[in-house]
C-alpha atoms as a printed R data frame, in Angstrom:
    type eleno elety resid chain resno       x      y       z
1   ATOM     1    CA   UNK     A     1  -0.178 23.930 -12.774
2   ATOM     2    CA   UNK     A     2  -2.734 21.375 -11.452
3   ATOM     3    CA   UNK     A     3   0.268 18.971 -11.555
4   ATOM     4    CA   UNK     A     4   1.703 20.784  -8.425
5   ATOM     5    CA   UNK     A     5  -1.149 20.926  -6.589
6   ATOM     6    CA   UNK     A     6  -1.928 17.708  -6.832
7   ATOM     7    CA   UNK     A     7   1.690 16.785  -5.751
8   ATOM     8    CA   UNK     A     8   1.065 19.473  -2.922
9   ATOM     9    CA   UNK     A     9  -2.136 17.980  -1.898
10  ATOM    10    CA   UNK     A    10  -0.632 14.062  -2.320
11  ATOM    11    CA   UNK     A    11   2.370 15.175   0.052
12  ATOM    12    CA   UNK     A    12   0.055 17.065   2.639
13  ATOM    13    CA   UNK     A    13  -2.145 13.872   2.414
14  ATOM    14    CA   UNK     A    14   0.586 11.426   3.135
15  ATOM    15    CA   UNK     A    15   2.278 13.809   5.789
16  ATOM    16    CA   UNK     A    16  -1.474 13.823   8.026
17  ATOM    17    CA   UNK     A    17  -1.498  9.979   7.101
18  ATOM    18    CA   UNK     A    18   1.854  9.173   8.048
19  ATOM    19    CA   UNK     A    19   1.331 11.085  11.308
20  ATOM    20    CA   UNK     A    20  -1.602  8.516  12.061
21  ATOM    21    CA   UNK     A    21   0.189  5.476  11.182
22  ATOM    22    CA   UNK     A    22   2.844  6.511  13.717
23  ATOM    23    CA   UNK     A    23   0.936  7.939  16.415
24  ATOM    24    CA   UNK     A    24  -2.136  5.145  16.802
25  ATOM    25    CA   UNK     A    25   0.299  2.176  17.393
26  ATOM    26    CA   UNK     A    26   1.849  4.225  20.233
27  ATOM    27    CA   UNK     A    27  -1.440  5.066  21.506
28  ATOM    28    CA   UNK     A    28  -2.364  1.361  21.936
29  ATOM    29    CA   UNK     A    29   1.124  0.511  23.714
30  ATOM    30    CA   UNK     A    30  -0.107  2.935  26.191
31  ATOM    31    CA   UNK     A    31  -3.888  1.767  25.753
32  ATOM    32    CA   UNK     A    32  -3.185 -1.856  26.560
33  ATOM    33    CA   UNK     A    33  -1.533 -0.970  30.118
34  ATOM    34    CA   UNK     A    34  -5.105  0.627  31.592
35  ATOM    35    CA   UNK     A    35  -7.929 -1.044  33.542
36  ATOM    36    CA   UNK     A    36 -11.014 -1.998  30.949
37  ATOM    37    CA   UNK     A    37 -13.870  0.296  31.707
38  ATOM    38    CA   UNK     A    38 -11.101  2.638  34.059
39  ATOM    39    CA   UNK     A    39 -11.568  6.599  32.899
40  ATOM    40    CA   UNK     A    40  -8.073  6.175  31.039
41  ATOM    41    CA   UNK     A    41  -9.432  3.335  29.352
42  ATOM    42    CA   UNK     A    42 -12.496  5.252  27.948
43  ATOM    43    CA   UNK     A    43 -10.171  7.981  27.433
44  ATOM    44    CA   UNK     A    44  -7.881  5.789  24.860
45  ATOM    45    CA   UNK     A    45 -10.774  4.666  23.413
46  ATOM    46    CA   UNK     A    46 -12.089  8.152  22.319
47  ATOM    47    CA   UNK     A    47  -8.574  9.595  21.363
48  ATOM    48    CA   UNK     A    48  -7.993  6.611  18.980
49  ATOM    49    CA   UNK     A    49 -11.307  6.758  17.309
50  ATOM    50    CA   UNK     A    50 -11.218 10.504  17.095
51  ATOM    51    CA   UNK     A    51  -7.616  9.600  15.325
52  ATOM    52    CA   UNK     A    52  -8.932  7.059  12.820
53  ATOM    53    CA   UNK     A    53 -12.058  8.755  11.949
54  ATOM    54    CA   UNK     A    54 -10.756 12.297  11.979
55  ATOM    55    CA   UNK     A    55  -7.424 12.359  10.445
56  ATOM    56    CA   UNK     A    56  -6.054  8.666   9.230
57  ATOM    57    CA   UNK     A    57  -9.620  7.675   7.079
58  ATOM    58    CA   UNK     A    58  -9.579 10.641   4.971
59  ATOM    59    CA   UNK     A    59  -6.080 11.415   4.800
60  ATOM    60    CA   UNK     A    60  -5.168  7.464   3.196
61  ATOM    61    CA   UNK     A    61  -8.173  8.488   0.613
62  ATOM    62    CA   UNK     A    62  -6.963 12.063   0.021
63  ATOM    63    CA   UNK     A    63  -3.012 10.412  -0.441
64  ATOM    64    CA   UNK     A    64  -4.436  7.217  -2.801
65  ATOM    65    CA   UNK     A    65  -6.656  9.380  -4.898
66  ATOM    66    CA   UNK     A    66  -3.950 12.461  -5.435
67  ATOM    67    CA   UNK     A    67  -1.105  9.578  -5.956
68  ATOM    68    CA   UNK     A    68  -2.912  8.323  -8.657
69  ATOM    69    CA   UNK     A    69  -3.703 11.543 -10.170
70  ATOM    70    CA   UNK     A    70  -0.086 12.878  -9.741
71  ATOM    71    CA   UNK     A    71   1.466  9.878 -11.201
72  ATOM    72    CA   UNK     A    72  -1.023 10.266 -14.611
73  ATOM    73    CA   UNK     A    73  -0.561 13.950 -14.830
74  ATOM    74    CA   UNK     A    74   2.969 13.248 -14.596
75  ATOM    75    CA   UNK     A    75   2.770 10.420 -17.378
76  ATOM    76    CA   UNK     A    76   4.025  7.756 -15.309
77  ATOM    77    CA   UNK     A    77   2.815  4.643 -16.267
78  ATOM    78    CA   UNK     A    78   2.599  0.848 -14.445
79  ATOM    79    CA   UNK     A    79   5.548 -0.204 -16.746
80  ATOM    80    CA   UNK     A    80   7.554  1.938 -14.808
81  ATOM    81    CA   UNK     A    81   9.336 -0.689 -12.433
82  ATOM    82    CA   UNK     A    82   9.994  2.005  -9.669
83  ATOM    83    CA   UNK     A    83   6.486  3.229  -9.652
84  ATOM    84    CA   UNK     A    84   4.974 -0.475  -9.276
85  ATOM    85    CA   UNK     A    85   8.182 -1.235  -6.505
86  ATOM    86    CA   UNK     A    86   6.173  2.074  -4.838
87  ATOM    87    CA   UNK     A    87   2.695  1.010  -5.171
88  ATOM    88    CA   UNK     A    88   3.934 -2.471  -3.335
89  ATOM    89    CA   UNK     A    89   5.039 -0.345  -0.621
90  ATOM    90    CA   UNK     A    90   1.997  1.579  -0.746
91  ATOM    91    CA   UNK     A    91  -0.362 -1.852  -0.576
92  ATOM    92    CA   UNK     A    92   1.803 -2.627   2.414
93  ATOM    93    CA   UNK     A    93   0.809  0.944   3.994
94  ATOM    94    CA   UNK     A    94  -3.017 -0.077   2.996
95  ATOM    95    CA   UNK     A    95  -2.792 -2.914   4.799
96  ATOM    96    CA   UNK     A    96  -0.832 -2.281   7.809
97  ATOM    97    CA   UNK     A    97  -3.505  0.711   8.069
98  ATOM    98    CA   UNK     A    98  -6.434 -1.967   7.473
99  ATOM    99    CA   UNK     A    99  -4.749 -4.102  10.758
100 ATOM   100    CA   UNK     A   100  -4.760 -1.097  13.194
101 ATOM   101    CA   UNK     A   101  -8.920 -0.845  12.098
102 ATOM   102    CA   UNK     A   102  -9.071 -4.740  13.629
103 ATOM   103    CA   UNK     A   103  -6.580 -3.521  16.297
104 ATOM   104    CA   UNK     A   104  -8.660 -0.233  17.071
105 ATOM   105    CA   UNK     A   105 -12.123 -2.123  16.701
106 ATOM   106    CA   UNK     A   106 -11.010 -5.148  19.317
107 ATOM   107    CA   UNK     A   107  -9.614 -2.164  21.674
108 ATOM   108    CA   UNK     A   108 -13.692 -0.954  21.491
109 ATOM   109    CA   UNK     A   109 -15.125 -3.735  22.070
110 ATOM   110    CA   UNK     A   110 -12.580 -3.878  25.173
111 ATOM   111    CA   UNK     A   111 -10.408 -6.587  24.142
112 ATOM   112    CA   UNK     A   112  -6.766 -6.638  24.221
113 ATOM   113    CA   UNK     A   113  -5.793 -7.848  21.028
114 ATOM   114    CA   UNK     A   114  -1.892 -8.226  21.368
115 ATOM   115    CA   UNK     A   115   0.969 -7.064  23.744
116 ATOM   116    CA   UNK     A   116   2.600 -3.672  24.779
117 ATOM   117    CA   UNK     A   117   5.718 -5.821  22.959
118 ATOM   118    CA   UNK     A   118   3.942 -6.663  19.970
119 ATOM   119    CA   UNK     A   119   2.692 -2.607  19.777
120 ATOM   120    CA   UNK     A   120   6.155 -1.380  20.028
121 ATOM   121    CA   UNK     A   121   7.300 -3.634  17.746
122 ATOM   122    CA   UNK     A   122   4.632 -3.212  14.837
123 ATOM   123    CA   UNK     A   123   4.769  0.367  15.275
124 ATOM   124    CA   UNK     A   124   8.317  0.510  13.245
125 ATOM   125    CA   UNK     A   125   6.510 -1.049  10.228
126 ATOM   126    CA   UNK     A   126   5.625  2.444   8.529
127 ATOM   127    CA   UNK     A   127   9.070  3.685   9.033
128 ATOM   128    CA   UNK     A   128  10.081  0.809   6.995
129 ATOM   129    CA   UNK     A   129   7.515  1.282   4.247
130 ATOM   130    CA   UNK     A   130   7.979  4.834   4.509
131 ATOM   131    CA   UNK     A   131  11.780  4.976   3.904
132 ATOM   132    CA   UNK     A   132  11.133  1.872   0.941
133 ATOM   133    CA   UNK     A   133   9.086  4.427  -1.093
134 ATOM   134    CA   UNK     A   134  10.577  7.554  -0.402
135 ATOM   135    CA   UNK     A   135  13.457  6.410  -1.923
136 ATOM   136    CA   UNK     A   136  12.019  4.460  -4.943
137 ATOM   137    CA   UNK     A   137  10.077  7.540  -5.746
138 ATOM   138    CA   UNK     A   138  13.234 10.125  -5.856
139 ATOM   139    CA   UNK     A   139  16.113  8.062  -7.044
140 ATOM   140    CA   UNK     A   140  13.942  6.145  -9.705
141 ATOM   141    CA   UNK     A   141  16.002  3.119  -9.838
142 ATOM   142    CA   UNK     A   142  15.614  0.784 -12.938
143 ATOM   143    CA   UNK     A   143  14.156  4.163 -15.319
């Protein structure tokens, strides 16, 4: 029984995480257009920390932490070449989530750290990861 709720909690976790990852790019495409020190400006600022802090921080913890506990209550191992393909794709998550902390830090300080362009662009990296371990973790290839 604590098997599902772990997988319950590790899928709620990822959901509110995922959310983040998606939302806080767009927020700086829209970010980067305003005036430093302008009310929008101060108003980005707040809405993306409020993000990060909030919802994104604890969620990635809640996700890693219940991940690993799902996958040992479920007797999956690291031989298991599907579940290491996954954990790549969850390191890329980590660190794509450990850029937007530089990206939302700069925006703070009232930089501009990169482009609208560059914004839109990055922002379809989690899609990518996303759909990379979705499917490694319900087709297991290579089991």
């Amino acid at each position: 029984m604590i098997y599902l709720w772990l997988k319950v909690l590790h899928i709620l976790a990822v959901i509110a995480w995922m959310a983040g990852l998606f939302y806080l790019p767009r927020l700086f495409v829209y970010h980067s257009r305003q005036v430093l020190g302008g009310d929008s400006d101060v108003l980005f600022k707040l809405m993306e920390q409020r993000l990060m802090k909030a919802i994104m921080r604890p969620a990635c913890i809640v996700a890693l932490v219940t991940g690993a506990l799902t996958a040992y209550a479920a007797g999956y191992g690291l031989g298991e070449k599907w579940l290491l393909l996954k954990l790549l794709g969850v390191v890329g998550l980590c660190f794509y989530h450990g850029l937007l902390e530089r990206h939302l830090a700069a925006f703070a300080r009232g930089e501009r750290p990169k482009s609208e362009r560059y914004f839109r662009f990055i922002n379809e990296v989690p899609t990518l990861l996303l759909i990379w371990i979705v499917v490694l973790v319900v087709v297991k290839p290579f089991t």
